[in-house]
Each structure stands twice: as C-alpha cells, then as structure tokens.
Residue, then its C-alpha position, 0 to 999 in steps of 0.5 A: x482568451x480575451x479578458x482571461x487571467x494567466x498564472x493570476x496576474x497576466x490579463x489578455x487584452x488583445x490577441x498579436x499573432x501565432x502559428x502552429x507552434x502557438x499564439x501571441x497575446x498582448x497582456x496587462x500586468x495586474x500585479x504593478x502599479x499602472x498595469x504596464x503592457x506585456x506579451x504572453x507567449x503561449x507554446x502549444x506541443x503539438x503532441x498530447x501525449x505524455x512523453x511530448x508533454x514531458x520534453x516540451x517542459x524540458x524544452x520550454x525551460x530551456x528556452x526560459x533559461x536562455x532568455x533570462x541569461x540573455x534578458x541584459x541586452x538591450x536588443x533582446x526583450x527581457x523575460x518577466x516570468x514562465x510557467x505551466x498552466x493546463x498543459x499549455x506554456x507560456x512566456x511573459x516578456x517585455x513588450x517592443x513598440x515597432x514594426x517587424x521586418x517582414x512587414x518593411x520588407x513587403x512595403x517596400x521591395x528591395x533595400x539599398x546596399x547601404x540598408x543593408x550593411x547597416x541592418x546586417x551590422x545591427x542584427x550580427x552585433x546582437x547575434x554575436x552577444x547571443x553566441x557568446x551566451x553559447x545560444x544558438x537562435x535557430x529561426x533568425x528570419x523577418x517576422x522574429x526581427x522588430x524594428x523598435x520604434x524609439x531608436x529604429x534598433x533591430x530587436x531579435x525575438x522569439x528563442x524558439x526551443x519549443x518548436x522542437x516537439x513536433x513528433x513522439x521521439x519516446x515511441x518513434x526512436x528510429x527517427x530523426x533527432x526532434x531538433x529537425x523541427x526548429x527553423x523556417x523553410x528558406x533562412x535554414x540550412x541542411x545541417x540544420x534540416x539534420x537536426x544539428x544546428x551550429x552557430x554558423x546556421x544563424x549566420x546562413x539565416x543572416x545572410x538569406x535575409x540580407x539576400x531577400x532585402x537586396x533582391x526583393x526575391x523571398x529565399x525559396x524562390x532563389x535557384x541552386x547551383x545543380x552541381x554545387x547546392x550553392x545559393x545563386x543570387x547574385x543576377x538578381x541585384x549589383x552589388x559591390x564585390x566585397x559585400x557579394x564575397x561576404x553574403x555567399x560567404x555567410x550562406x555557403x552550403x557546407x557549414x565549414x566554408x561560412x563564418x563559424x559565428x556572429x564575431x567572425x562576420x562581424x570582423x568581415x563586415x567591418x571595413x565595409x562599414x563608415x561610421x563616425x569615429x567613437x571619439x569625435x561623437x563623444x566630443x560633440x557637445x550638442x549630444x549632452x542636451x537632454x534631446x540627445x541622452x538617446x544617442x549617448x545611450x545608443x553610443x553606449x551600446x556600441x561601445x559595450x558590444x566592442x568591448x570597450x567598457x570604460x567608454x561605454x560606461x562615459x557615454x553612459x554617464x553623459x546620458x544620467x548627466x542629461x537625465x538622471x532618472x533613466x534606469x535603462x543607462x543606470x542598468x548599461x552601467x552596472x553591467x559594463x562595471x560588472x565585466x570591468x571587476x568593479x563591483x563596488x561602483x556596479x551594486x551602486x549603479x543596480x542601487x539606482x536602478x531599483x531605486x527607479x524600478x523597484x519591481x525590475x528583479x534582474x536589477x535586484x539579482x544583479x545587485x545581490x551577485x556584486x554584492x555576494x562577491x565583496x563579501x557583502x552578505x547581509x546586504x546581498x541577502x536582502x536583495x536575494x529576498x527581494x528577487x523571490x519576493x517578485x519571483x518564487x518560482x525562481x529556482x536560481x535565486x533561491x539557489x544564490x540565497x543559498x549560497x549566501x545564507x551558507x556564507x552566513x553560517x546560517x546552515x540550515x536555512x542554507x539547506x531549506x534555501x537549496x532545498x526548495x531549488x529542487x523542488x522547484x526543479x529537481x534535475x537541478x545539479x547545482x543546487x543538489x551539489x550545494x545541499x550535498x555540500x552542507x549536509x556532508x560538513x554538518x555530518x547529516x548521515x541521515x539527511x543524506x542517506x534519505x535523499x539517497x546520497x550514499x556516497x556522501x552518506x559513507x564519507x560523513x560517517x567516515x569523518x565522524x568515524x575519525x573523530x570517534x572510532x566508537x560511534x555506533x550510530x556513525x557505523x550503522x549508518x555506514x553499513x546501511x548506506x554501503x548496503x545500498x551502494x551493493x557493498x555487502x561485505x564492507x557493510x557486514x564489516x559496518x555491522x560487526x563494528x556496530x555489535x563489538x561496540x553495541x552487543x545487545x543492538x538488535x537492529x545491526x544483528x538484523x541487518x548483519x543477516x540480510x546481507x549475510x543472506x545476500x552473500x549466501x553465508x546461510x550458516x551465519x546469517x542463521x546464528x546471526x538471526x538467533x542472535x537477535x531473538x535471544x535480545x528480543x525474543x518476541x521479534x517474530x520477523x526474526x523467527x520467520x526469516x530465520x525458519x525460512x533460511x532453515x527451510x532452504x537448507x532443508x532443516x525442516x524440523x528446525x524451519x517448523x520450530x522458528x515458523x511455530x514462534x513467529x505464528x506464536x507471537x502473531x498468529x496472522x503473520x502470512x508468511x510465518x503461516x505459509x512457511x509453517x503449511x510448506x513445512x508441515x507439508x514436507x513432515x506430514x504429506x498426508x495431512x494436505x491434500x494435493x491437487x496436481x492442475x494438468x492444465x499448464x496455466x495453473x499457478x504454482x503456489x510453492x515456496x521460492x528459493x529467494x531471500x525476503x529483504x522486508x527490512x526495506x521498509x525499516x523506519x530510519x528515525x526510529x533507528x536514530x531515536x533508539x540508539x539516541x535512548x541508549x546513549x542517554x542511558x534511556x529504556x530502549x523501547x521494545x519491538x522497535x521492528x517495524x509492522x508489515x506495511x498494509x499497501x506496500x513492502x516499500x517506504x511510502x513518500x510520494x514523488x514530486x516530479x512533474x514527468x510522467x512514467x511511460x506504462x513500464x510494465x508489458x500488456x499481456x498481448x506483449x508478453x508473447x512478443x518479448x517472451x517476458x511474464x511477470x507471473x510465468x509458468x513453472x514449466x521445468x519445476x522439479x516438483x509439480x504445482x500443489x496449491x496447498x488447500x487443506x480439504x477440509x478448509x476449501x472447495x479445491x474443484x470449485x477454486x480451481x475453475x474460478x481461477x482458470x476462467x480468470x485467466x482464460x477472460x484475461x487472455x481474451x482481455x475481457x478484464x472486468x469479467x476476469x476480475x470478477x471470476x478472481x474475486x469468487x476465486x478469492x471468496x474460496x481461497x485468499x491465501x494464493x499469492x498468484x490469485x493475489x497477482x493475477x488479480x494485480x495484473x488485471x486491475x492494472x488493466x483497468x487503470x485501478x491502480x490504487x486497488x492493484x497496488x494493494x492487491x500487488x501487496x497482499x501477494x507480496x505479504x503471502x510470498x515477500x520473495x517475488x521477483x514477479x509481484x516486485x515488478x508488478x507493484x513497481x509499474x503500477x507505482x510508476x504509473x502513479x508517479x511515485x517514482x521513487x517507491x517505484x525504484x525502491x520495488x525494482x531495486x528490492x528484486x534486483x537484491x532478491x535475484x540480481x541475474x534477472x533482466x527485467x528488473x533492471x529494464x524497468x529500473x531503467x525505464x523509469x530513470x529514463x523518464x526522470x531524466x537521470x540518463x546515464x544511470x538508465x544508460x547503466x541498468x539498460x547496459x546490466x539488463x543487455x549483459x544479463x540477456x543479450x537479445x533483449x530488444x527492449x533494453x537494446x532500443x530504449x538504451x539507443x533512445x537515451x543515448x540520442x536525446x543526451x547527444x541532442x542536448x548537446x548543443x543546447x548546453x551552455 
C-alpha cells in the first residue's frame, strides 16, 4: 500500500496498525496546500459475498454518518471524507499526535486513584457528548483512547459499525444478530454479546478500563462471583469506598443495575472529583498571556460539555484575545453560539474560521445552517456550494442546498439539488421527501408518476382537477397512477372522464380496456377495445386484444376476424399469428396436425386464459406530447402506440443502486424442493399438449426429439449440451413460446444473462400472457441489477394472476435487497396469504424483520 493513491487524493506514507477488521495507514493529503497528514482507515468485510458486501456499505455509511455528526467535538477526531474503492472502505480522518492508552498502561502497571477520576471524568465527559448524538460506542477500550499529546486530553476513536459483518446473516437467517461481532472481549458486556448494545455497555467498557488501570490486572484474567456473574476486583487494589461503589456500579452484570448513560455516571463521579472553581480560573490574570490561550480553550471545553455556554464562549473570547488566528477557539465559539439561538454572532464566528481555513467544510456547512435559519439564502447558498465544492459526494449538503434553492423559489434547481442526494444515496428519505414536496407544489404529475410516486401523482392531479374539472391530461394521469396503485375501478372512472371531455382519445379508450379486463368486465372491455379501432383503425394492438378476449369468451369466428386485421396490418406480429393458428385450429381441426407427447415433460404451447397488459411499455412523453398537439389545435400523430419492445415488454431504465440482488429465481435442483416451476407441466389440462405445427412447415418427430434431449441435458445440468440441443430445436421450430423459455432458464444457468433476457422476450412476445416467463425475465434482470425493470416484470405477473405466490416472493426479494423493508415485509405477507406453507416467504420475511429490529439501536 506505501505510495498508493486513495479515492485520487489520499497518498499512504506509512502503514499504523490493523486487525482483522483492517489497516490503518498514515496519509498525506494531495489536494491541500502543505500536503497536510492524515489517517486512512481501511475496513475490510471479512465476507466477499454479495450480501456481506451490501451491509458493510450500509454499515459503513453508518459509521461515516456518525462520525461526521460527531466530528464537532474536540475529543473526537474530524471525519474529512468516506468512499468505496475496490470493495474495500475507507475513512479519512484528522490525524491525533499522542500515545495510546494501552501503551501507558503496559509501561507503567497501575495508575493512582486520583489517575483515574481524572481519566475517567475525561473519557465520560466526551462519551456523555456521544450518547446524547444517540451513538452508542460499542469497543470503548485501550487501544481506541489517545492521549493527545498538546493537552494530555483523552481522544476517543474508532466508532466501529463495520465491525459488524462478520458472518453471512442474508443466507444464515437463523443465526444471531450481526451486531454480536462488535466490541472486545473483557470491555463487553453480555448484552452486548446478545447483540443488543445499550448506552450502559459503554459505560461497563469505562468501568473495566478504569478497574484494568487501578489493579494492573487486563479484564479477562479478573474472576466472577459463581453465583452472581458479578465482576470481583476489589482485592486486587485499596481504594476509597465511593469510587469501589461507583466502578461495580458501572460494571454490574445486569444492565439495568449500572448507570443508564455517560451523564448519570458523570453526576455519580462528580463529588469525587476537586477541580478549581470555573470563576477563580477565569479571574487568574496570568491565563490571558499567549502561553496560556491553551488552558482558556481547554477551560472552554469544560464549560461547554456543562452546558454553560455563555462562559464557554468568554473563556473562548480570552483565547482569540491572546491570539487571534486560532480557528479551533473561533470554531468552539460558533458552535457554543449555535446552542445559545444566536445565529447571527454564530455564522460571524464560522465567518473567522473559513477565513483561517478555507478548505475546513464543516465550518462552511455550519455557516450555511445559521445563515439558512436568519433567512440569509443567497449567503447560505454560497457556502452550500462551498461545501460541495470540497466535498460532492456529500449527500447531505446537496440536500441543504436544496432546501435553500426551494426557499429561493428557484424550483427547479431546487429538484436537481435533491435529485443528485438520491443518487448519490438512494434510501435517503429526506431528500426524496423534499423532492416529492416540490414536485407535488409544481403539479409535475408526470415527474412523479416516473419516479413511482403514485399517491402524490393523484393529489397533484387532484389539485389541477380543482382548478379545472376539464383537464384531460389531469384525468389521464390519474387513471394511470391509480392503475399502479391497484384501484381499478376508480382508474376506469379517471378514463370515462378523460373520454367524456376527449371522445376520439385513442389512448384513454385503450387503457379504459385493460383495466375492464383486470375487473373481468370482457363485455365492455370488447366494445371499448372497438372503440378504439373505429379512431385508429390501423392499431393492431387493438385487434389482437380484442380477438384475444373474443377468443376466451369462445366467440371463435369473431376472435379470427380481429386476429385476421391485426396479422393485416402487421403481418410478423407473433401474437396476432398465434392467436389466428389457435383459432383456425378450433374452425378447421383438420388443417393442423396434432401431435399428443406421451412423455409427460413435453411442453404445452396453447393459448393461456390470462389477459396480456403489454401497454406497460407505453412511452409516458409521447402520451403528454400528444395530448399537448391536440389542445394546440395541432395534427395529432397517427399510431402513437407503441412498437413491441425487441428485448423486453417492460421500460428499459437502468438501475443505479449499488446492492446487488441475491439469484431471485430458484436453480432446477430447487425446484423439486420448494415444488415451484417457473415452466411447469400442465398435468390436469383438460385438453392434452398439441404444439400446433403445421406438417408441412416443420419435421414434428424430429423437433420433438431435439426438445426432450434438452431438457433431459438439463436436468442432469449439463447446460451448454442443452442449449445446443435447444438451438437445433429452434432451427426446426422457433414459434414455441416454451423452447423460448426453456432456453431462458438454461442461458441463466450459464450466467448469459444478456442473451436470456432476450430470449425471456421472444417467449413473451409468442404468449405475452405468461406468469412463468414474467418471472423468468424478472430474475434475470434482477441478476443485473436493473431492479426496477425487475419489479415492473413481477408487478405485470402479479396484474396478470394476482392469486399467484411466487410473483409476489420475488417482488419481495428484490425490495429485500433495495432495503425498501416494509414493502418486502408486505409482498412476503401476500405470497404467505396465497400459499401458507410456502417456506421460502416464510424464512426471508422473519430475515427482514430481524435486520429492521437490528437497526434499531443504531438510529439516531
């Protein structure tokens, strides 16, 4: 690692120290003046697989989080920057020049009793700052303490989140919390062990070390009460009885018994401690010399953890008497002002410090939080930029500038300002809040309904609705949003409106079909669907949907008609084809030779009695540009329907999130466990499997063999031998939507995924219909990442057949992943309703539910 170059700026100079958790590094900083030193922090996972991967970011974001709340106090060193690089973390902090603890502590044995009450007063009153952030430390011990060598203050380092991944919880959801990995053996207690940390298991890690510095004797060499648990030290060392009754206090084995957080042991400490009174120190006239600024600044501090920030900030004022170019007292005192409400004394004093510091970008945050609150925006604006300027990564502040820009009215700088805090982290609530905000204020139904903010999409709709109750595209909008919310009916009603005000709109009569469809009112949804070929007589989407429900009500001349003008106007239109050979095969048996496989793997390669919703893939702007012509008085553009996407039925935006699926879709050896297939045999089928092959079109025998042998190669996992006996089938035969399938499930197999998608879409393009293949294609893109086309292919099989489990376990899977946990927890719940005993639901469910309770504690 020495001369290396981190996230482009950082240079290792000199390897610290590390464990089995990582490495610390000293590292120069290439990007300031001076090339100032620094330490690098790397965190290693010790699991490599991808659900480790994923919790350590999560983790590590946690700890960067708290560190950067934390990064104020002057006993705490000050985060400069996180990232991610190669699958390995790291942490940039400040660099503290002392010596730790535990190296005192091995030179020289035992401390006096005085030692102690002054160390343990130094470290409780920068852990009672921590607990009041709600940051429970979790590995308070030796090594994690510095004595800083200007002032001899206790620094407290090392916020230790990451050392949570130490097992794979993802595929182990039986086992312990992940949190049983943080801490070190001897400083933690057993509820800690359990993996439920409290602020009173820091205090138990205090009190060991104050035990270890009085007796000389290291934690796990000290006995137990048999009988009790409790710690038993007091023979190793006299002590006063007060601080005896205060250490077993803070160590007691039941958490309930010790001091619930730094301030109550603080308190307990206090009587025992002989300090000089704050007001004699201040009036000592020597301390105003520039040789004792320090021991103002330190006088500072102790007044501002007591809270007495008028007189923190005077002793503050005697250090910038003596000199005035100490940024650090400057700092103290903003933030002092700050807790005082006096904002405007408070951005004057952060003015100082990035006058002094022009690259320190908390002080640049800082002065942009006091000035936001005076109302001071353009002000607080140009030190937002400031901030993102040194760091755009920053989710945080670009949220903040958001918020001022919104103040400004400058709406939608406002909305890039918040969009680019998703990106940069997608879970952020906030930020996706405050986006949702101005969207809803500006009425950008489409914006919202893209970024799937269906409910706020509807009361957007609603207001414009309000201020005119003729607005088409207003009521199109909300039909659609309310069709992805699953409100049918009121989404029919959307687009009655829509045709009342709009009677020739060919799209709204559409969508009016499908959800007539979804509510099983064929009768309707039929003339509806010939409404919209009396507008657009050239829509063949129309016509085939239209022969297809004709063809379920088992109108078959009627089904021929429609299929015979959709093949018309687009003579390759697969499912138009297949529905005219179904039905031709109903008219005229005679004229298709039919082929009954005894052998029960053949694959059926009827018609399915499930609705197709292909309008999934209808483009949103060219809807809005229509509607847009029309109000203008503009031609409207013929055919605005769309084309049948070549890869996949379902829009195409990649996903950006960073976590990466878990393989969502079941291997074949799986299958027979779970009883799940996503092409399963049509055992019960009333009629028996007649692939429908014209004889003279096709060498039925010869097909026939090449599809068994793939399948047979397949069961024995011999996945390239069954792709190619699939592609001979394919050169016979490409019209089977299962060869189509079949072949899917292989290339999945061999990690083809690009080629399986696309082989999932011919499938779907022959029988649009499938539950089966919409799983197939949903995995696979899973697989990928691209999440949200994923959802979209579940969601489409969930519209198709909502009494189906597995659609909604995988949905669920996948929103697992996202860490969008309550609605995994929801489509767990709906695929447990559907089939009870369904394992699989039932297990990852549970998983779900003990990462949201393991989060708990660390929330702020």
């Amino acid at each position: 690692m020495l001369g290396k170059i981190l996230g482009g700026r950082y240079r290792i100079v000199r390897h610290l120290g590390g464990g089995g958790f990582g490495q610390t590094f000293l590292a120069v900083d290439l990007h300031l003046p001076g090339n100032p030193e620094c330490v690098v922090k790397q965190l290693k996972p010790r699991m490599t697989n991808l659900e480790a991967l994923q919790t350590a970011r999560r983790l590590f974001d946690s700890e960067a989080q708290a560190l950067y709340a934390l990064g104020s106090h002057d006993q705490i060193p000050r985060l400069f920057a996180h990232f991610e690089e190669n699958q390995d973390f790291y942490l940039v902090q400040e660099l503290v020049e002392g010596e730790v603890l535990s190296r005192e502590i091995k030179a020289r044995k035992q401390f006096t009793e005085a030692e102690v009450l002054h160390l343990l007063q130094d470290i409780l009153t920068v852990l009672e700052f921590v607990h009041q952030q709600q940051v429970i430390h979790r590995d308070i011990k030796p090594s994690n303490l510095i004595r800083r060598k200007g002032d001899r203050r206790m620094i407290l380092i090392d916020f230790g989140a990451v050392k949570q991944i130490g097992m794979d919880a993802y595929d182990s959801p039986d086992q312990a919390s992940v949190t049983v990995a943080v801490g070190s053996s001897g400083y933690m207690p057993n509820e800690q062990l359990a993996g439920k940390p409290r602020f009173s298991s820091d205090i138990y890690a205090v009190g060991m070390l104050a035990i270890q510095c009085l007796t000389g004797v290291y934690p796990r060499k000290l006995k137990e009460d048999p009988k009790t648990s409790e710690i038993i030290w007091r023979d190793q060392v006299r002590v006063s009885p007060e601080l005896a009754e205060i250490l077993d206090t803070m160590v007691r084995y039941d958490f309930r018994q010790r001091y619930p957080s730094a301030t109550e042991a603080l308190a307990a400490l206090k009587p025992l401690t002989h300090t000089t009174s704050v007001e004699s120190l201040l009036a000592e006239p020597k301390l105003v010399s520039f040789d004792g600024h320090l021991a103002w600044l330190e006088r500072g501090d102790e007044l501002f953890q007591l809270q007495r920030y008028k007189e923190a900030i005077s002793a503050y004022d005697r250090v910038i008497q003596a000199k005035s170019d100490d940024y650090l007292a400057w700092f103290k005192r903003g933030i002092a002002l700050e807790n005082l409400k006096q904002y405007e004394e408070a951005a004057e004093s952060y003015e100082h410090v990035v006058q002094l510091q022009p690259e320190d970008y908390l002080a640049w945050l800082k002065r942009g939080a006091a000035l936001e609150i005076l109302h001071r925006y353009p002000e607080a604006l140009q030190s937002y930029e400031q901030v993102i300027r040194l760091q755009p990564e920053n989710y945080w502040v670009w949220h903040d500038q958001g918020k001022v820009l919104e103040a400004l009215q400058r709406h939608e700088e406002a909305i890039a300002s918040y969009d680019r805090a998703v990106q940069l982290k997608p879970d952020f609530q906030l930020a996706i809040e405050s986006r949702k905000r101005v969207l809803s204020q500006l009425k950008r139904v489409d914006t919202l309904y893209h970024l799937q903010h269906y409910d706020e999409a509807v009361a957007s709709c609603d207001r414009a609705i309000q201020e005119n109750p003729n607005d088409s595209i207003a009521w199109l909008m909300r039909g659609m949003a309310l069709e992805n919310l699953n409100c049918y009916e009121d989404a029919v009603a959307a687009y009655d409106r829509v045709v009342e005000i709009q009677p020739d709109d060919h799209v709204a009569w559409f969508k009016r079909s499908t959800m007539l469809e979804k509510l099983q009112r064929y009768e309707e949804a039929i003339a509806s669907y010939y409404r919209v070929v009396q507008i657009q007589p050239d829509n063949y989407w129309a016509w085939n949907d239209r022969g297809r429900l004709l063809e379920n009500l088992q109108r078959y001349e009627e089904a021929i008609a429609s299929y015979d003008r959709a093949v018309q106007l687009k003579p390759d239109f697969q499912a138009a084809v297949e529905g005219r050979r179904r039905m031709l095969t109903q008219l005229q048996p005679r004229l298709v030779e039919s082929v009954v496989e005894e052998d029960e793997t053949v694959v059926s390669v009827g018609a399915s009695d499930q609705p197709t919703s292909h309008f999934a893939v209808q483009n949103l702007q060219m809807v809005l540009d229509d509607y847009k012509r029309r109000l203008q008085g503009q031609p409207v553009l013929e055919n605005t329907t769309p084309e049948p996407v070549e890869e996949t039925i379902i829009s195409r935006p990649r996903a950006t999130e960073e976590t990466e699926v878990a393989d969502a879709r079941p291997e074949p050896e799986e299958l027979e466990e779970t009883t799940i297939d996503l092409f399963p045999v049509k055992k019960d089928s009333k009629q028996p499997a007649k692939p429908i092959i014209s004889a003279d079109a096709v060498n039925q025998d010869t097909y026939r063999k090449w599809l068994k042998r793939g399948q047979t190669l397949e069961k024995q996992q011999q996945y390239s031998e069954a792709l190619v006996a699939y592609n001979r089938a394919a050169q016979i035969w490409s019209d089977d939507a299962n060869l189509w399938g079949l072949k899917g499930r292989v290339l999945y197999a061999l990690e083809h995924y690009e080629a399986a998608i696309a082989a999932y879409a011919r499938a779907l393009r022959l029988r649009p219909e499938s539950i089966d293949f919409l799983c197939g294609l949903g995995g696979t893109l899973a697989r990928l990442k691209r999440f949200k086309d994923a959802i979209a292919c579940f969601d489409q099989a969930i519209q198709i057949r909502s009494d189906t489990h597995y659609p909604w376990y995988l949905k669920g899977r996948v929103l697992y992943e996202l860490k969008r946990y309550p609605e995994a927890i929801k489509a767990f719940d709906q695929a447990i309703k559907i089939q009870s005993d369904f394992q699989p639901a039932i297990s990852d469910r549970q998983q779900v539910q003990k990462e949201m309770a393991a989060l708990l504690p660390q929330m702020p």
